[in-house]
C-alpha positions as CSV (number, residue, x, y, z in Angstrom):
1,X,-0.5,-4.1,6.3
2,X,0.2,-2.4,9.5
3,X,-2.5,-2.7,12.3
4,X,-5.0,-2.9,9.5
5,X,-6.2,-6.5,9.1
6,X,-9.0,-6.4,11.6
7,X,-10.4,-3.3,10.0
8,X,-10.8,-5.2,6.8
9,X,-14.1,-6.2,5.6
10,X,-12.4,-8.5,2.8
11,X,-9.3,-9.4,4.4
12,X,-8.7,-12.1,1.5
13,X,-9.8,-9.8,-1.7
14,X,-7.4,-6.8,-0.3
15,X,-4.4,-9.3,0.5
16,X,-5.1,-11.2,-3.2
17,X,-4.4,-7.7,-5.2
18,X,-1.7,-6.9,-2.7
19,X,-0.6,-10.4,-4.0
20,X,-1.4,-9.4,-7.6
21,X,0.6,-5.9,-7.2
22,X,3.9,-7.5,-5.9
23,X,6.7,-7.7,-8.1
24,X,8.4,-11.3,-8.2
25,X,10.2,-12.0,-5.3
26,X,8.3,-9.4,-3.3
27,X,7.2,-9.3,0.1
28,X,3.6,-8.6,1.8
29,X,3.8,-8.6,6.0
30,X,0.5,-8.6,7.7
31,X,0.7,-7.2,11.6
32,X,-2.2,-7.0,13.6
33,X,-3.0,-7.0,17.5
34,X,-4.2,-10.4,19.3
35,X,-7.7,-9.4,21.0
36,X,-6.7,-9.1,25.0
37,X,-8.7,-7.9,28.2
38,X,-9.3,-4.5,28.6
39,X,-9.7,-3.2,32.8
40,X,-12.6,-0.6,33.0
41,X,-15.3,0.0,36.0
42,X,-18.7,-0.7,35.3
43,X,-20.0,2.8,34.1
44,X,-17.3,2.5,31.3
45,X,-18.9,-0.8,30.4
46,X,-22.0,0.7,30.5
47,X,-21.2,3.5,28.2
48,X,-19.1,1.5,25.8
49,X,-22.3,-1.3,25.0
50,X,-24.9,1.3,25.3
51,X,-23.1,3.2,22.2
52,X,-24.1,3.7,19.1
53,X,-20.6,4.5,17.6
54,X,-19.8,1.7,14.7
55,X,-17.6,-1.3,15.3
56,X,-14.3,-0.2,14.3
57,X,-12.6,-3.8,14.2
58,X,-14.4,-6.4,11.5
59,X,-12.5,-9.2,13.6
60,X,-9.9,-9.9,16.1
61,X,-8.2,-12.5,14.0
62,X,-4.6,-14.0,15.3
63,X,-2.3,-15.1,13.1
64,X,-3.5,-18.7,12.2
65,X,-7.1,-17.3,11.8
66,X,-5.4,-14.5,9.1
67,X,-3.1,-17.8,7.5
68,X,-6.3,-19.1,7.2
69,X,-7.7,-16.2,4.9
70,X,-4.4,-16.1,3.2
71,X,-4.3,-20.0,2.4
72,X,-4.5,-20.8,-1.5
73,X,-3.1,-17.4,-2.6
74,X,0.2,-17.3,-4.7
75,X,2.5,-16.4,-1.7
76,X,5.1,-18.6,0.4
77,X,4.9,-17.6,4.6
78,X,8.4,-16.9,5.4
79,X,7.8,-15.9,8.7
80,X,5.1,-16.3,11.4
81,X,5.2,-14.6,14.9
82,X,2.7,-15.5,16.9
83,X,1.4,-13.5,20.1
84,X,2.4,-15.7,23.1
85,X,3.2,-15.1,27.0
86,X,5.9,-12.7,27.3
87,X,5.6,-11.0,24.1
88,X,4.0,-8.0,22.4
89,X,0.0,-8.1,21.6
90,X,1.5,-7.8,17.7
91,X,1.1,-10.9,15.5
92,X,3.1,-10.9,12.4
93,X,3.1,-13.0,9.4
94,X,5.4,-12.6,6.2
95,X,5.0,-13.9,2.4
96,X,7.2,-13.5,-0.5
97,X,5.7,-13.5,-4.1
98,X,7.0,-16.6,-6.1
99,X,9.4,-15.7,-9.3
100,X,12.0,-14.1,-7.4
């Protein structure tokens, strides 16, 4: 899941039957941008909250929020990258299916 997770409506029913369609020993990474500041004047604010357009983004989890979601479900994390000082707005977080 590329840059997808914050679209998600059901983060936790889509990753569960990712889960479910791994074979043993498989692995599922989740990346996803950190929310961060955005620079605009104040008629682009204006014309971004007056819209009407639809939220793209159902959340701006980072990756403890998602490892929250994910908690419970037959995966083991293997990896976790969080977004800190210095490095990209990408989080990252890595499970392998058990089995294998």
């Amino acid at each position: 899941m590329l840059r997808s997770w914050n679209h998600l409506r059901e983060p936790r029913r889509v990753a569960a039957a990712a889960a479910r369609a791994l074979r043993p020993g498989g692995t599922l990474t989740v990346v996803d941008d950190a929310a961060f500041g955005l620079a605009r004047d104040a008629a682009h604010a204006r014309r971004a909250e007056s819209s009407t357009a639809h939220l793209e983004h159902y959340r701006n989890d980072t990756a403890a929020d998602a490892e929250a979601i994910l908690e419970g479900l037959a995966l083991t994390r293997i990896a976790r990258r969080d977004v800190e000082p210095g490095t990209s707005t990408l989080w990252l977080l890595r499970y392998r299916r058990g089995g294998g």
